[in-house]
C-alpha positions in Angstrom: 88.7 155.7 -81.1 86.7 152.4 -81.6 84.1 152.4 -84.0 81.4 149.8 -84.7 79.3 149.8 -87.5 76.1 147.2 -87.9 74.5 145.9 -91.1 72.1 143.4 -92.2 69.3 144.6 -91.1 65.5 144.2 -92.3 62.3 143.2 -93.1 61.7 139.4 -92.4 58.9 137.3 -91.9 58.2 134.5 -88.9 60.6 131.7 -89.4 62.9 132.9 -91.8 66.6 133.9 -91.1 69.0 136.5 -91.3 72.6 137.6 -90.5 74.0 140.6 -88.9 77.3 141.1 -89.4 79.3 144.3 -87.0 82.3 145.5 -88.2 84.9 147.1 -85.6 87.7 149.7 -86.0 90.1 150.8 -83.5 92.6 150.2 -80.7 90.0 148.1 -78.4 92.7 147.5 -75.5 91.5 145.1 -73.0 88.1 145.2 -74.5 88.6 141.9 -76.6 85.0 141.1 -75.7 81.6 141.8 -78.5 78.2 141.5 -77.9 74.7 141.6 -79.4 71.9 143.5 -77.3 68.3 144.4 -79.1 65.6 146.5 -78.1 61.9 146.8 -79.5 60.4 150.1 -79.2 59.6 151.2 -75.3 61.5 148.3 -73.8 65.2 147.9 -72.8 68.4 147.3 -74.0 68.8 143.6 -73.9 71.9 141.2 -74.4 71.6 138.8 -76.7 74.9 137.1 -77.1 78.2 137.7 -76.3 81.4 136.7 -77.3 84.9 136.7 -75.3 88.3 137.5 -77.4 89.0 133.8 -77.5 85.8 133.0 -79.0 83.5 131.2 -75.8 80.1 132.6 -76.5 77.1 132.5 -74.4 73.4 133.0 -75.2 70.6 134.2 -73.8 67.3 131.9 -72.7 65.0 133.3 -75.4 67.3 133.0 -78.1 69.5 130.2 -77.4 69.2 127.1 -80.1 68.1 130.2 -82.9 70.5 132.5 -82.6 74.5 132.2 -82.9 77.0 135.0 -82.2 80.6 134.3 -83.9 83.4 136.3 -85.1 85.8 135.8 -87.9 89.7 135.3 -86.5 90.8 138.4 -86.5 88.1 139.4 -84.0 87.0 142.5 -86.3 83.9 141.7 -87.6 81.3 139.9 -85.3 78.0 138.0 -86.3 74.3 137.2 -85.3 73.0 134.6 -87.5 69.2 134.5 -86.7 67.1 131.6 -87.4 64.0 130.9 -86.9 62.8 134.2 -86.1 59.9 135.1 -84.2 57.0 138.2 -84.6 58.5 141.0 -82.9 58.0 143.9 -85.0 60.2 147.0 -85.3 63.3 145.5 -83.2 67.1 147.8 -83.1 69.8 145.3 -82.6 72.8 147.1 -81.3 76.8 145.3 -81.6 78.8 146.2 -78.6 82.4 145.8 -77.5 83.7 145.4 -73.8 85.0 142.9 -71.5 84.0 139.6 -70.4 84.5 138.1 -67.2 81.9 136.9 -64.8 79.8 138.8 -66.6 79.3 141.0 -70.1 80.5 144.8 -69.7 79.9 146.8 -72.5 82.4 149.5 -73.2 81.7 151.0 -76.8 78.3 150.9 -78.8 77.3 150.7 -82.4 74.6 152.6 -83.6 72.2 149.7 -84.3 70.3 148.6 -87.5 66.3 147.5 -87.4 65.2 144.4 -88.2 61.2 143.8 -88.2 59.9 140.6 -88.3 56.3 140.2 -89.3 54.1 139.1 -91.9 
């Protein structure tokens, strides 16, 4: 059973950084592939990085030039390093695992950790 487990978390204000880090356990198959997704309170899940096994990473619009997703070589622990963070209160990020092709699949889920940004 895969297992992902998020830390890093909290309380931040506007333009400051922070770092996630996800740590994955388990026989992930063909599911090679992590992501980030966040979601503030009332809103959707959204992806906000993702990874592929071989380390090609793409970022989202809102986030791209502040926000880097990496993973360490063995592909079992996953970052977020956040920069520049903007006012967005109350804010779950989740770490995911899946597959990668055209586009971002997730197959396992984390169970998230807050981060609030405000001042």
């Amino acid at each position: 059973q895969v297992q992902l487990v998020e830390s890093g978390g909290g309380w931040v204000q506007p333009g400051e950084s922070l770092k996630l880090s996800c740590s994955i356990s388990g026989n992930r198959g063909r599911d090679t592939a992590s992501a980030w997704y966040r979601q503030a309170p009332g809103k959707e899940r959204d992806l906000v990085a993702a990874i592929t096994g071989l380390g090609a990473t793409r970022h989202e619009p809102a986030v791209k030039g502040r926000f880097t997703i990496s993973k360490d070589d063995g592909g079992d622990t996953v970052f977020l390093w956040m920069n520049d963070l903007k006012p967005e209160g109350k804010t779950m990020y989740y770490c995911s695992g899946g597959q990668y092709k055209v586009i971002y699949v997730t197959t396992y889920w984390g169970r998230g950790v807050q981060v609030t940004v405000s001042s």
